[in-house]
Structures are given as structure tokens and as C-alpha cells.
py3Dmol code that shows the C-alpha trace and the ligand (Angstrom):
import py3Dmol

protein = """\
ATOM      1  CA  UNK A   1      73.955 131.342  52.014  1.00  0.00           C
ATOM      2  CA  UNK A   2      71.582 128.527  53.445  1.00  0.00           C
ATOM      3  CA  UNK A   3      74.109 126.022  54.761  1.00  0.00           C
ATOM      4  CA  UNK A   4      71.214 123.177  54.952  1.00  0.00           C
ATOM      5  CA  UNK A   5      71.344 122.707  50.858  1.00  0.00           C
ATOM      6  CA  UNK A   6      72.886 119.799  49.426  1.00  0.00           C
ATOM      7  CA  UNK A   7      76.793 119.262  47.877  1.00  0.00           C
ATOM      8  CA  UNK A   8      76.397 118.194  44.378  1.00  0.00           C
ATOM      9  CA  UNK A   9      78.655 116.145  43.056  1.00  0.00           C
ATOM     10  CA  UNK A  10      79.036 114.470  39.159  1.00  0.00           C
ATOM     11  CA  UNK A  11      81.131 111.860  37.045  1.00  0.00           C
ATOM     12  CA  UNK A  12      80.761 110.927  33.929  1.00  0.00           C
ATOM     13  CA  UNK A  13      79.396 107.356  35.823  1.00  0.00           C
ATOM     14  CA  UNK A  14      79.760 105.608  38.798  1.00  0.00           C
ATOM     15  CA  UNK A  15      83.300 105.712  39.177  1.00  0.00           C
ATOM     16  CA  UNK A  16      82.727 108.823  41.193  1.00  0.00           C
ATOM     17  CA  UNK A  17      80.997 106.956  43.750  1.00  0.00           C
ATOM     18  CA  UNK A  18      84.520 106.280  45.002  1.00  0.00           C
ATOM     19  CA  UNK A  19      85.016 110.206  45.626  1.00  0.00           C
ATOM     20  CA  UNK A  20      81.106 109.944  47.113  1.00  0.00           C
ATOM     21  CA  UNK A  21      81.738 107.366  49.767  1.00  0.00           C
ATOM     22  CA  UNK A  22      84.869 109.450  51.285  1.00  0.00           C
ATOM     23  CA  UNK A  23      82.665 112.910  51.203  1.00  0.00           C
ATOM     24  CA  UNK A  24      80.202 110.732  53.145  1.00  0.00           C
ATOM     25  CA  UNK A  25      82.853 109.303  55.457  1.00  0.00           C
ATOM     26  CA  UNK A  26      84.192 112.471  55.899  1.00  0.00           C
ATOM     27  CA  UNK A  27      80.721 114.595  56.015  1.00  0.00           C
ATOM     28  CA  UNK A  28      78.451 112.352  57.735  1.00  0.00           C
ATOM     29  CA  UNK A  29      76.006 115.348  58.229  1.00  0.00           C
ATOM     30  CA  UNK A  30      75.558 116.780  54.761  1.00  0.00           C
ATOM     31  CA  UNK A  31      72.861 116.106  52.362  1.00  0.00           C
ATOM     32  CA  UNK A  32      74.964 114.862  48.780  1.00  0.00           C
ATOM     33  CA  UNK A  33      72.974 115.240  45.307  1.00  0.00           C
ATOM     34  CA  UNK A  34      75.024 112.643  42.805  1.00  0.00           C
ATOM     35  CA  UNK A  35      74.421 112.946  39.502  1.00  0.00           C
ATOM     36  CA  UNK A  36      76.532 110.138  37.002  1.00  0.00           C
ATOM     37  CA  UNK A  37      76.067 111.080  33.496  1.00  0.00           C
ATOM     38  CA  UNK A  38      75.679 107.389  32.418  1.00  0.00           C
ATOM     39  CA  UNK A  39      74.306 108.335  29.208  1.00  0.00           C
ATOM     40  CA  UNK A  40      77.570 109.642  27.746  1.00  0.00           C
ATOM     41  CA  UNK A  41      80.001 107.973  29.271  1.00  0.00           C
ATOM     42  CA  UNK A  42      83.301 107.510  28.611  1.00  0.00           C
ATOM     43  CA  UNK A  43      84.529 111.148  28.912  1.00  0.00           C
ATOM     44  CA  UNK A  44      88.559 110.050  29.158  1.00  0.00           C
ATOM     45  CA  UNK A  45      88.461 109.258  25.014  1.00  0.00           C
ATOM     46  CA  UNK A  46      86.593 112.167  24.525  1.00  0.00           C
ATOM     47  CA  UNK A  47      87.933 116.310  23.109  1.00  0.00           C
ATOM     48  CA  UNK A  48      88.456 119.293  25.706  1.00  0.00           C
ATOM     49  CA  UNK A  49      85.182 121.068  23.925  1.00  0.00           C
ATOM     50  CA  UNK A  50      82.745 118.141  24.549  1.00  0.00           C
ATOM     51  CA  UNK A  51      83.929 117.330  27.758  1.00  0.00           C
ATOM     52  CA  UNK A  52      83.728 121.046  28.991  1.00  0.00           C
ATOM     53  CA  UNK A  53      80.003 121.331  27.427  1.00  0.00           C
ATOM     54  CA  UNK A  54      78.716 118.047  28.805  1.00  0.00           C
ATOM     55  CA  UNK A  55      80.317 119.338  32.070  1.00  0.00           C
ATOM     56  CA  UNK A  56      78.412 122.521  32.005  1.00  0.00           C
ATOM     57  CA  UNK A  57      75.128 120.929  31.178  1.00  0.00           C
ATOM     58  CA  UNK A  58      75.478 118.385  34.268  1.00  0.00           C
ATOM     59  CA  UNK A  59      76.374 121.320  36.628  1.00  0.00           C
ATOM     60  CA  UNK A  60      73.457 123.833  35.366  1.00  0.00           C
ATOM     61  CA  UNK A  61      71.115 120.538  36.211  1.00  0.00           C
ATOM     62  CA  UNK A  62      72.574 120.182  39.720  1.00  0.00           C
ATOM     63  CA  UNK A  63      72.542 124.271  40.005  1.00  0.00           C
ATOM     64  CA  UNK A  64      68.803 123.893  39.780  1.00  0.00           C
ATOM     65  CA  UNK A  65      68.545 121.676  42.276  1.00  0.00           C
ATOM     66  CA  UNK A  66      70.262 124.652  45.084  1.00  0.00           C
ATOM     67  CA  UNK A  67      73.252 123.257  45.790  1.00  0.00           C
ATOM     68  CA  UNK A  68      75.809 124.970  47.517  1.00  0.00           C
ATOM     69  CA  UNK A  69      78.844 123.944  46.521  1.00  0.00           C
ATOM     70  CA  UNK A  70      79.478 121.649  43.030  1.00  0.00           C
ATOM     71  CA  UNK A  71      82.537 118.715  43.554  1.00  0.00           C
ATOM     72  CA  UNK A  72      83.877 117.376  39.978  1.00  0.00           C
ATOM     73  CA  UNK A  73      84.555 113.840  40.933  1.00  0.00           C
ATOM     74  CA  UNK A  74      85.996 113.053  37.401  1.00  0.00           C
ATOM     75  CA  UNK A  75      89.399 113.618  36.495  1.00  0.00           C
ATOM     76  CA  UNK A  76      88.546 114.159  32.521  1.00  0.00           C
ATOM     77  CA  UNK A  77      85.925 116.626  33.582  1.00  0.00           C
ATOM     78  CA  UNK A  78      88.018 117.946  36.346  1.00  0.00           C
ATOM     79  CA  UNK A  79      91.333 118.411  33.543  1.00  0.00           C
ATOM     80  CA  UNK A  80      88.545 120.029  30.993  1.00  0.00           C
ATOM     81  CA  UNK A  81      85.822 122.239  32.799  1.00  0.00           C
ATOM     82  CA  UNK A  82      87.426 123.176  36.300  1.00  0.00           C
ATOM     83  CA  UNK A  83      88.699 126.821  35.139  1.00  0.00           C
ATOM     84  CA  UNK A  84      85.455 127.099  33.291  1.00  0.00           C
ATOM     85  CA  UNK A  85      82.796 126.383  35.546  1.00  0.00           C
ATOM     86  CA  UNK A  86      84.773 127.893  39.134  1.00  0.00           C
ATOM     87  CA  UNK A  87      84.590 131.096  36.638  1.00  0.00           C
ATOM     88  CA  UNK A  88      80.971 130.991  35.885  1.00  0.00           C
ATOM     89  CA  UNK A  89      79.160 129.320  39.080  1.00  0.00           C
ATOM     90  CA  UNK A  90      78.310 131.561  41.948  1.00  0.00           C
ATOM     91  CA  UNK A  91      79.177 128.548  44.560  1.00  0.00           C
ATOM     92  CA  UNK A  92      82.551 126.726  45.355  1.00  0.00           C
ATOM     93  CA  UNK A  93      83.541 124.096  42.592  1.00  0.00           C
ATOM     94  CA  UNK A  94      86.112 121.577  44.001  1.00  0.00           C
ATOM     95  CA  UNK A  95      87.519 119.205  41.456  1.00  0.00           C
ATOM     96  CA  UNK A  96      89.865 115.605  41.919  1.00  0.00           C
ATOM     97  CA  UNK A  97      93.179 116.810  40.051  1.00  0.00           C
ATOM     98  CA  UNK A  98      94.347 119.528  42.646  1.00  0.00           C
ATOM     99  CA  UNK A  99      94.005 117.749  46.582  1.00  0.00           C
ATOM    100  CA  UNK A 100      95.696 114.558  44.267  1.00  0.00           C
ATOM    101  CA  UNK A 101      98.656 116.751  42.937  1.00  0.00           C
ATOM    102  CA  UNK A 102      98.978 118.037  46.757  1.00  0.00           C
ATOM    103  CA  UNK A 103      99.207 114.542  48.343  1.00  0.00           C
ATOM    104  CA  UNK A 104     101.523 113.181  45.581  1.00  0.00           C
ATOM    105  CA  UNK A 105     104.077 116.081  46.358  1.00  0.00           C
ATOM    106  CA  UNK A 106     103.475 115.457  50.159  1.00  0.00           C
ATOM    107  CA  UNK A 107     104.424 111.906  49.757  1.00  0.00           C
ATOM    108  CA  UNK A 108     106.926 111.094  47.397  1.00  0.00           C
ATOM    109  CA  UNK A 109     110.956 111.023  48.693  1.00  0.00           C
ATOM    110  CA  UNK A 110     113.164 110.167  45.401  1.00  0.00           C
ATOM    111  CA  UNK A 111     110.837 113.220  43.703  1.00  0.00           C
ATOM    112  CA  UNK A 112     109.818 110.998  40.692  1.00  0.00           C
ATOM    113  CA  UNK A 113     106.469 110.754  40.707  1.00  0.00           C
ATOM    114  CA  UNK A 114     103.641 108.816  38.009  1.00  0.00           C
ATOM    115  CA  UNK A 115     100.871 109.748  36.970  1.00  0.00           C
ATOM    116  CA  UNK A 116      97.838 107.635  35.670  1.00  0.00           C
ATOM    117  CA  UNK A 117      94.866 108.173  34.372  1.00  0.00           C
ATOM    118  CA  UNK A 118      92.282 108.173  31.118  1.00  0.00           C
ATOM    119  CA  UNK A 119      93.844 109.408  27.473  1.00  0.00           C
ATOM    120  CA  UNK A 120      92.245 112.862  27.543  1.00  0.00           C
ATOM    121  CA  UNK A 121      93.272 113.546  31.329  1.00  0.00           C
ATOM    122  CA  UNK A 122      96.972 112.707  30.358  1.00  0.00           C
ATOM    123  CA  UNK A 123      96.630 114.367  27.024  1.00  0.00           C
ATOM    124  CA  UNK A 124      95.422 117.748  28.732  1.00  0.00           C
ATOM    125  CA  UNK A 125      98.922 118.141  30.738  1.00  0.00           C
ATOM    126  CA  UNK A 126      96.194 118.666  33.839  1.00  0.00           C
ATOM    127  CA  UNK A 127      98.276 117.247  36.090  1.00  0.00           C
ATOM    128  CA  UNK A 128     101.805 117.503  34.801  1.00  0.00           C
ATOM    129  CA  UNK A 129     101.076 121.013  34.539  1.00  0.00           C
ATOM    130  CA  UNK A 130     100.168 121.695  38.151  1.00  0.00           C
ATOM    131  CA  UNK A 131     102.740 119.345  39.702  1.00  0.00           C
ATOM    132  CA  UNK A 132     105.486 121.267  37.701  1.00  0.00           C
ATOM    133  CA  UNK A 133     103.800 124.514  38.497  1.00  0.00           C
ATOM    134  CA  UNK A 134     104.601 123.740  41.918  1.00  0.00           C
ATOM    135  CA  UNK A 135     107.921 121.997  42.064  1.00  0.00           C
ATOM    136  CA  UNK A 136     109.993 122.483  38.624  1.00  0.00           C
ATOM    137  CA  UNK A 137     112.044 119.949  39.817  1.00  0.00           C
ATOM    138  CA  UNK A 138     109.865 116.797  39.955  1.00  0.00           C
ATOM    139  CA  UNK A 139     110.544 114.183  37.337  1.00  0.00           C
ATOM    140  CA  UNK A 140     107.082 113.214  36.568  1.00  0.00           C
ATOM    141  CA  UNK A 141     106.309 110.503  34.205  1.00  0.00           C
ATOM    142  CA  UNK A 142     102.335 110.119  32.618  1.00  0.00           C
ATOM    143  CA  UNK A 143     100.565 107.442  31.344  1.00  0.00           C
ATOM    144  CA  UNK A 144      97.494 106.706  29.979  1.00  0.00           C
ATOM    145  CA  UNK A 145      95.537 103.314  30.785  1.00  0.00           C
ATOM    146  CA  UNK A 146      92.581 103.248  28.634  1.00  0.00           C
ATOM    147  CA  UNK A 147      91.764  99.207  29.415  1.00  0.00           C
ATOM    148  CA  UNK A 148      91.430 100.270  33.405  1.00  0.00           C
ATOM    149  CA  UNK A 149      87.884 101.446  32.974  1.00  0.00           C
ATOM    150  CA  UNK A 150      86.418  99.146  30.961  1.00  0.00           C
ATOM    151  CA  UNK A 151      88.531  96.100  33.274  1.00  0.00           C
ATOM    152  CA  UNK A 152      86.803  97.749  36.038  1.00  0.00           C
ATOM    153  CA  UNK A 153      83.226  98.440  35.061  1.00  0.00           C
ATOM    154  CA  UNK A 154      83.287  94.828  33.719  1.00  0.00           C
ATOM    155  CA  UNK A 155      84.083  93.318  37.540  1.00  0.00           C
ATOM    156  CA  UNK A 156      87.588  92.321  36.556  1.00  0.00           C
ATOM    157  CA  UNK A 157      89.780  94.135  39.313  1.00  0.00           C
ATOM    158  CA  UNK A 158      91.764  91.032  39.897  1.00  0.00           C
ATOM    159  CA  UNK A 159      92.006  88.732  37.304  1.00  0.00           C
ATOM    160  CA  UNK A 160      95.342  87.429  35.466  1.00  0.00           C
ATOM    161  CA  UNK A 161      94.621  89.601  32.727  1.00  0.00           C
ATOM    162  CA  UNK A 162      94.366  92.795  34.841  1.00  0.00           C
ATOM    163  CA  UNK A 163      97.345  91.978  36.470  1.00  0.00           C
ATOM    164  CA  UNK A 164      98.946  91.872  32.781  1.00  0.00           C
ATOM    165  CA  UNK A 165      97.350  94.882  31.814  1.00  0.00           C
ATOM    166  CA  UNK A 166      98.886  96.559  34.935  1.00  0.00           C
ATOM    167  CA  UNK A 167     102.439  95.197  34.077  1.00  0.00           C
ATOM    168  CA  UNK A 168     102.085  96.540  30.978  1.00  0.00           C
ATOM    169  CA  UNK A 169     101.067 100.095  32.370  1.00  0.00           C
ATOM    170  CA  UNK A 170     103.111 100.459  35.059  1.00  0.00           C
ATOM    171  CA  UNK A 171     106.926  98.564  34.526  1.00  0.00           C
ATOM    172  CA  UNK A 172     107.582 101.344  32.213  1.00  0.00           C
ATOM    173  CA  UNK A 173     107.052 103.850  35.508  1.00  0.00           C
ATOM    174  CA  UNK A 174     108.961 101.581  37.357  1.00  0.00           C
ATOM    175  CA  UNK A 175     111.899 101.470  35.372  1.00  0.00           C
ATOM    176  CA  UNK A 176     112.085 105.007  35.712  1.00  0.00           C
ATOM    177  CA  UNK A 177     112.442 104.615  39.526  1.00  0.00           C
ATOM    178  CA  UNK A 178     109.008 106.204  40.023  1.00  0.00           C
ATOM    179  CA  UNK A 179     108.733 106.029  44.239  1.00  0.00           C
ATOM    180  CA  UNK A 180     104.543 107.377  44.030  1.00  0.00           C
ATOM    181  CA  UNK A 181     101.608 107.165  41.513  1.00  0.00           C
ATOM    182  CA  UNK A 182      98.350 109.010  41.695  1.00  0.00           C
ATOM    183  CA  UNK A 183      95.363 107.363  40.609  1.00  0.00           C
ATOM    184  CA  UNK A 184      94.300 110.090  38.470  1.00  0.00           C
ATOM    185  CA  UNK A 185      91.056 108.672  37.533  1.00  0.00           C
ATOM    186  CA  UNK A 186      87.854 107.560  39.294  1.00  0.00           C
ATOM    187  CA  UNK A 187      87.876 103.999  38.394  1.00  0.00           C
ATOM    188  CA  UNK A 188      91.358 103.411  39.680  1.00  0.00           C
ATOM    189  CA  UNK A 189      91.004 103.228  43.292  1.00  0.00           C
ATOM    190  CA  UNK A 190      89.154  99.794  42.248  1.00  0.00           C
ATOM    191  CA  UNK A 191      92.385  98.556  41.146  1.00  0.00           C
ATOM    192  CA  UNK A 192      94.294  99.906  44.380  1.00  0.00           C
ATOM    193  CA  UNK A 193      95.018  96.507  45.669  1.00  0.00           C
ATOM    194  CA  UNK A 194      95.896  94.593  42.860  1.00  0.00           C
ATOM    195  CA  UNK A 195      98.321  97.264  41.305  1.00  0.00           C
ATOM    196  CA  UNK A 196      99.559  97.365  45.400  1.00  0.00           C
ATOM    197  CA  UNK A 197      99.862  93.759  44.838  1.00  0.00           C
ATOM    198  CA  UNK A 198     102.056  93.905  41.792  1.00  0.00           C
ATOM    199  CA  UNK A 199     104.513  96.800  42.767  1.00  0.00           C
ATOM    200  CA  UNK A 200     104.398  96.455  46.332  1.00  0.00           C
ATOM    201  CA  UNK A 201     106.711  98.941  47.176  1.00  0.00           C
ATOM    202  CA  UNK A 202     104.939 101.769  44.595  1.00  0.00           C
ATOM    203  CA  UNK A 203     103.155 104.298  47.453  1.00  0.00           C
ATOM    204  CA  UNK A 204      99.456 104.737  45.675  1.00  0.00           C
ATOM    205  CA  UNK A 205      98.095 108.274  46.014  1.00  0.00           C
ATOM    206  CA  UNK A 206      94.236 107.841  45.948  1.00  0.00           C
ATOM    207  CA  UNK A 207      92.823 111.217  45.198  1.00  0.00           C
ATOM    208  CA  UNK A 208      88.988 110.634  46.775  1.00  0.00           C
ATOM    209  CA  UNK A 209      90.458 110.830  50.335  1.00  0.00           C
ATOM    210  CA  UNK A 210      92.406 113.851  49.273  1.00  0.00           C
ATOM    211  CA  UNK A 211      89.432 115.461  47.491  1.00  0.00           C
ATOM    212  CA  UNK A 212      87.150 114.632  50.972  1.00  0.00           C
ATOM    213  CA  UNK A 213      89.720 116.478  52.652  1.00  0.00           C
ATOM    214  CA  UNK A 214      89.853 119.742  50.554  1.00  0.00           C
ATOM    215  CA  UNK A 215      85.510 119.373  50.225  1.00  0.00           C
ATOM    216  CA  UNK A 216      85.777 119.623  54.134  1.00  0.00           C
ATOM    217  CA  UNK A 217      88.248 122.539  54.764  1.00  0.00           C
ATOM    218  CA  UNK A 218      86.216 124.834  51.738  1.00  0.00           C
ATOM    219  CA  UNK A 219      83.250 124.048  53.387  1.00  0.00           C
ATOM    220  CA  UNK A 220      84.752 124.929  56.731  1.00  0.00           C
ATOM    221  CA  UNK A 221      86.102 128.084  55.530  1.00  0.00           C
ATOM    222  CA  UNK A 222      83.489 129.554  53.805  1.00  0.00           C
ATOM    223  CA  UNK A 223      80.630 128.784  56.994  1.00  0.00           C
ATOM    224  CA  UNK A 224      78.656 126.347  54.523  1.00  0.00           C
ATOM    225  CA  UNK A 225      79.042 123.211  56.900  1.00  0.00           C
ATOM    226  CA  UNK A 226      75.545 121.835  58.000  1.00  0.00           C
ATOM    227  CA  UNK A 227      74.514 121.442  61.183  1.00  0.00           C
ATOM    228  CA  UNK A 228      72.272 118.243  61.347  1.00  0.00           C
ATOM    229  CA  UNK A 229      73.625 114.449  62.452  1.00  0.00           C
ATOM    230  CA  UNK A 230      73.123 112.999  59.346  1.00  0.00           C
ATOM    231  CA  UNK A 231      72.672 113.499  56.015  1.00  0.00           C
ATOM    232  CA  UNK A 232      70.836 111.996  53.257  1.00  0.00           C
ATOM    233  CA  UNK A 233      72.570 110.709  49.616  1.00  0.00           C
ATOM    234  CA  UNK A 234      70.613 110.974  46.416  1.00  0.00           C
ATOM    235  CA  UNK A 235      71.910 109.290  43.015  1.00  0.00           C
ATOM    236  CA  UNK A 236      70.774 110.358  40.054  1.00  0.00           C
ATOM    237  CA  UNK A 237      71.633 109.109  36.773  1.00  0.00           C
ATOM    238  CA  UNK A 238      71.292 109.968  33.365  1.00  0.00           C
ATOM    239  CA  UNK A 239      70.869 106.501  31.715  1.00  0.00           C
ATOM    240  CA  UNK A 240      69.930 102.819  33.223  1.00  0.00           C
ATOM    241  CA  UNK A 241      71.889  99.550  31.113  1.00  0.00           C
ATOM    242  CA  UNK A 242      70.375  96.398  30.437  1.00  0.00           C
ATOM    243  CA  UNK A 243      71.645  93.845  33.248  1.00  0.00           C
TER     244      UNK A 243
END
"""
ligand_1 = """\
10
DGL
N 85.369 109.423 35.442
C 86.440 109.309 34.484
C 87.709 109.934 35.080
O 87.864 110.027 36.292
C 86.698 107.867 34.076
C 85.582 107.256 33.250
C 85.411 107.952 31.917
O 86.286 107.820 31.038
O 84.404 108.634 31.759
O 88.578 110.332 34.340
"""
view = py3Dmol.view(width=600, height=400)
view.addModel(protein, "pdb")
view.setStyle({"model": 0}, {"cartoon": {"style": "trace"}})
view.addModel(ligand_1, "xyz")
view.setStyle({"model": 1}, {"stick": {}})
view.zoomTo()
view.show()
């Protein structure tokens, strides 16, 4: 195993750049291979199958550039294609849901815990399913918040009708007595402040640091780190919009 190859890493857009700049942060000496599938995005009001196969095609792409390790730095694509694609690929997949899931559990007291993110991450049960998997006890309450991504990829993290989109979202997670949310999708972190803002005394779990985290200790464990200073980042993208 050459060490010296790059990390790929894919979202459905830029959203995952969020999950990028931690690795970075966290990896200053690795070379990173982004790909953003541009083209087809939204995956989070898309089905299981096309996710999964639009999943596969992205990571047989970055396969071909050598990579050594693949990091799924969607949520939908993480819910949908995880299983698959750590059963096919010969190299370490790391996806968003799991290092998220772990934080969440490390931080919440009252053990109620939220859960945000696009309709077909909620829909799959991705992250109920682990955080109940690991504590049967947790109260955890889901939502789906299809306006956050198009708010966000329009600019609008903190305008008055964000802020009434989030009220909308969230009171009903906050009547629940809900102590800690994770930002189960890319675009989210965008909207860390302003959602902060609203519900001041909500603790946000933002899944990118976590995901940094767990990118570090597999490439720690399995001797893949690279030995160099610094690394370089290369984007690639599937389709370029009109400005
Ligand atoms: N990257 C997606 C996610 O994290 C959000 C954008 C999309 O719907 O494709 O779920």
C-alpha cells in the first residue's frame, strides 16, 4: 500500500467542501482528490437505488485515480451506499453518519437527541438506526429540512426568512426537550450560527470535525498516513452553472 496516493473524497456538490476543509485542517500533509457530482445534484429527494448507483459510479471514477482510502462526505450517499461500497472497494471507505452518531451520544445529558438532515437521509432510518443500535434508550426525534439546501446554496444563511424556516424546523425538537442536534447533512454546518442564534442553548453536533477525526485515526491505524509537509487539494466537478 503506497501511502503517498491521494484521499478521495465526494458529495453530491459542494456542500462537502465543509467535510474537505476539516480533513485539510486535520491532514495538512495529505494529497485530497474532491470530486462534487454537480451534475446530479440534489441526492437528499432522491430513491435508495439511484443514490447507491450514482454513488458507485463517483467512487469507481475516484478508484481510477489510486486513491487510498474513499471518504463519503454526503449524508444521503453516506445513509444509501456506505454498506455497499465498504463491501466492494479494496481501500477504507469512511462515511459522515457514523463519527456524527458517536459525537451526538458523547454529548448529549437529558438523552434526547435530534436529528436533521435531507428527506431521503431521514427517510432511510440511517441515523435513527445506529443511534438506537447503540443506546436503546435514547429518545431521538428526526426531521427532515428540505428548504436548508436550497437556502444555503442560494447565499441565504441568515436572512429573516431562514431564521423562519429554522423555527419552523426546529420548535417542534424543542418542544420535545431535545438537549443536542446533529447536522446530518453537508449544507448544514452553513447554518450553524444562525440556528445557534435561534436556540441558543441547543448543543450543535457538526459531523465534518467528527468525520476529520475518524479519517485521521483509520488512516493512522492502517499505516496509510503520508509523510510529506503538505499536501495538495484537487476539485473536480461533474458540471459548471451559469453565474
Ligand atoms: N450532500 C447532501 C447531504 O449531505 C445534501 C445536498 C443534496 O441533497 O444532494 O445529504
Amino acid at each position: 500500500m503506497n501511502a503517498d496516493r491521494p484521499v478521495g473524497v465526494f458529495d453530491s456538490g459542494l456542500g462537502g467542501l465543509t467535510v474537505l476543509a476539516e480533513l485539510t485542517r486535520a491532514l495538512p500533509g495529505e494529497d485530497f482528490l474532491y470530486l462534487g457530482d454537480t451534475a446530479r445534484l440534489p441526492y437528499g429527494s432522491k430513491s435508495p437505488r439511484i443514490v447507491e448507483r450514482y454513488a458507485r459510479e463517483v467512487a469507481d471514477y475516484l478508484i481510477q485515480k489510486d486513491i487510498k482510502m474513499l471518504v463519503i462526505a454526503c449524508n444521503t450517499a453516506t445513509a444509501h451506499a456506505e454498506q455497499t461500497l465498504a463491501q466492494e472497494l479494496k481501500i477504507p471507505v469512511v462515511g459522515v453518519i457514523q463519527p456524527g452518531v458517536d459525537a451526538l451520544l458523547a454529548r448529549t445529558r437529558n438523552r434526547r437527541v435530534g436529528v436533521l438532515g435531507t428527506r431521503s437521509t431521514i427517510k432511510s432510518g440511517a441515523y435513527a438506526n445506529r443511534i438506537q443500535a447503540q443506546d436503546r434508550e435514547l429518545q431521538v426525534y428526526s426531521k427532515e429540512c428540505p428548504l436548508f439546501v436550497p437556502l444555503v446554496e442560494e447565499g441565504w444563511t441568515d436572512r429573516r426568512v431562514t431564521r423562519l424556516v429554522i423555527q419552523e424546523y426546529l420548535s417542534e425538537l424543542k418542544r420535545e426537550d431535545v438537549d443536542t442536534v446533529v447536522l446530518g447533512c453537508t449544507h448544514y454546518p452553513l447554518l450553524k450560527e444562525t440556528i445557534q442564534s435561534e436556540f441558543p442553548e441547543l448543543r450543535l453536533v457538526d459531523s465534518s470535525e467528527e468525520t476529520a477525526k475518524a479519517v485521521r485515526a483509520k488512516l493512522e491505524s492502517e499505516a496509510l498516513l503520508a509523510d510529506r509537509p503538505r499536501g495538495a487539494v484537487r476539485i473536480y466537478l461533474t458540471d459548471m452553472t451559469h453565474q
